[in-house]
C-alpha positions as CSV (number, residue, x, y, z in Angstrom):
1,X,8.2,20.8,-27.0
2,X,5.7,19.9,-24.8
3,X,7.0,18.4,-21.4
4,X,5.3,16.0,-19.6
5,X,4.4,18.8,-16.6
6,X,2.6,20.8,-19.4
7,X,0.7,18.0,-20.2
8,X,-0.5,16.4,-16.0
9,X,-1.3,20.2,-16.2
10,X,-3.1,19.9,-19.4
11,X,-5.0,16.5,-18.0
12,X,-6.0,18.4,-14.7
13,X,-7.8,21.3,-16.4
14,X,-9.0,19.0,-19.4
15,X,-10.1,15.6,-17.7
16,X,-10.0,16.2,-14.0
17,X,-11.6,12.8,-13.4
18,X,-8.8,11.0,-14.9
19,X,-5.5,12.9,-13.4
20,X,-5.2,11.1,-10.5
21,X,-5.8,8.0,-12.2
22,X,-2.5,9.1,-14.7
23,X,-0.7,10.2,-11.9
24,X,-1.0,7.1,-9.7
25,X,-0.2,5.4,-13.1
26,X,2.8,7.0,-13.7
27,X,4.2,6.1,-9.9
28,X,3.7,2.8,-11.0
29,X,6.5,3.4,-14.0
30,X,8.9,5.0,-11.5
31,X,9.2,2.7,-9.2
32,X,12.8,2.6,-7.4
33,X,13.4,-1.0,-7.5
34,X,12.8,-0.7,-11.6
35,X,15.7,0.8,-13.7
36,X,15.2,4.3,-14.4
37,X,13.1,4.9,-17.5
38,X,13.1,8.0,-19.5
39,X,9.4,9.3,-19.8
40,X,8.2,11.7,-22.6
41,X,5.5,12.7,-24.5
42,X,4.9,10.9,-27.1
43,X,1.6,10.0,-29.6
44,X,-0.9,11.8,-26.9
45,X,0.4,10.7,-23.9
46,X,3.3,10.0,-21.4
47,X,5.7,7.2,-23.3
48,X,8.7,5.1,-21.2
49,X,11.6,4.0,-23.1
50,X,14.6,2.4,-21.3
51,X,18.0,2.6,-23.4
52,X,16.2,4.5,-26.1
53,X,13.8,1.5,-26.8
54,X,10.5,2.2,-26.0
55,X,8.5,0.2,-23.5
56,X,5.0,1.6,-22.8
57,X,3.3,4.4,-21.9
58,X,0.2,6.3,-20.4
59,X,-2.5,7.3,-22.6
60,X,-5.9,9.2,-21.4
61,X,-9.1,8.4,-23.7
62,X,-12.9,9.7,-23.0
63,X,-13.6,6.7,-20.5
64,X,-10.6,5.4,-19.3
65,X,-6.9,5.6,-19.0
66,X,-4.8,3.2,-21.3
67,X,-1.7,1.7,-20.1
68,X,0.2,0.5,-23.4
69,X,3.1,-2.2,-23.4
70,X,5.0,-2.2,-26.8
71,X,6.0,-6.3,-26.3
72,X,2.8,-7.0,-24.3
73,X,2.3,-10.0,-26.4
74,X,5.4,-11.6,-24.9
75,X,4.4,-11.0,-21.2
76,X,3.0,-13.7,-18.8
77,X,-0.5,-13.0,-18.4
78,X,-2.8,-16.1,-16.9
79,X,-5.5,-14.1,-15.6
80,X,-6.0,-12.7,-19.6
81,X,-5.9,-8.9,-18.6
82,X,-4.1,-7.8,-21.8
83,X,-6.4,-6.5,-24.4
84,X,-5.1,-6.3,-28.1
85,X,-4.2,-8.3,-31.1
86,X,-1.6,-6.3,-33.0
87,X,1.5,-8.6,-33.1
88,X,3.3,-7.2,-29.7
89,X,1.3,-4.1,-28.3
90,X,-0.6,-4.6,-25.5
91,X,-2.8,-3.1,-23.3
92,X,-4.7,-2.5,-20.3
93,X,-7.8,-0.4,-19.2
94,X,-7.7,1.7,-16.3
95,X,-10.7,3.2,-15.0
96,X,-10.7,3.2,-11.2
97,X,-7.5,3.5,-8.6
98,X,-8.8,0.2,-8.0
99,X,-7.5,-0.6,-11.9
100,X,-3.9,-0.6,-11.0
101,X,-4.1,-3.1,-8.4
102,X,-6.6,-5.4,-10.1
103,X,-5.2,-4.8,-13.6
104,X,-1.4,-5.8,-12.2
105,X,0.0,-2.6,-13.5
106,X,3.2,-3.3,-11.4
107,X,3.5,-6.4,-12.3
108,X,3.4,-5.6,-16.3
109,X,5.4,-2.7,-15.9
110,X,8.1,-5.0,-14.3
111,X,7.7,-7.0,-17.2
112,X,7.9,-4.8,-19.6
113,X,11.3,-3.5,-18.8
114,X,12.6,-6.9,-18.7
115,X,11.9,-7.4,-22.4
């Protein structure tokens, strides 16, 4: 089974660019004032799931980092951040440190756990 060290490890040898990005990411998902979410690996990335239902996860592709949300569609999002038309699973694009701030990370992941 491939843990989730194996695979920042993985990231960090394979796409240096992008670890701190996934790491600063996954900060984001373990948050004290958010319930505790189980994190594993799961279709190529890091996956969250609270009360065996999963929420979202952390996915690396060639040019950016992609934070899924599997009820994104539900979520509040004025400023239209989301990306995705499947009929819940949203999406945002991470390509800068800057990303998480401008792209509300926090504030989706906070959503996301309330669904």
């Amino acid at each position: 089974m491939h843990s989730v060290d194996n695979f920042l490890d993985d990231i960090a040898l394979l796409k240096p660019e992008q670890s701190q990005l996934i790491a600063s990411a996954r900060a984001c998902f373990s948050d004290p004032k958010l319930p505790e979410l189980a994190e594993g690996i799961k279709y190529g990335g890091i996956a969250y799931s609270l009360d065996g239902t999963l929420v979202g996860g952390i996915y690396p592709h060639q040019s950016h980092v992609s934070v899924e949300f599997s009820q994104g569609a539900r979520f509040s999002d004025p400023e239209g951040l989301l990306e995705g038309k499947g009929k819940q699973r949203r999406h945002i694009k991470l390509r800068t440190l800057e990303d998480i701030d401008t792209m509300q990370l926090a504030g989706f992941i906070v959503q996301a756990v309330q669904q």
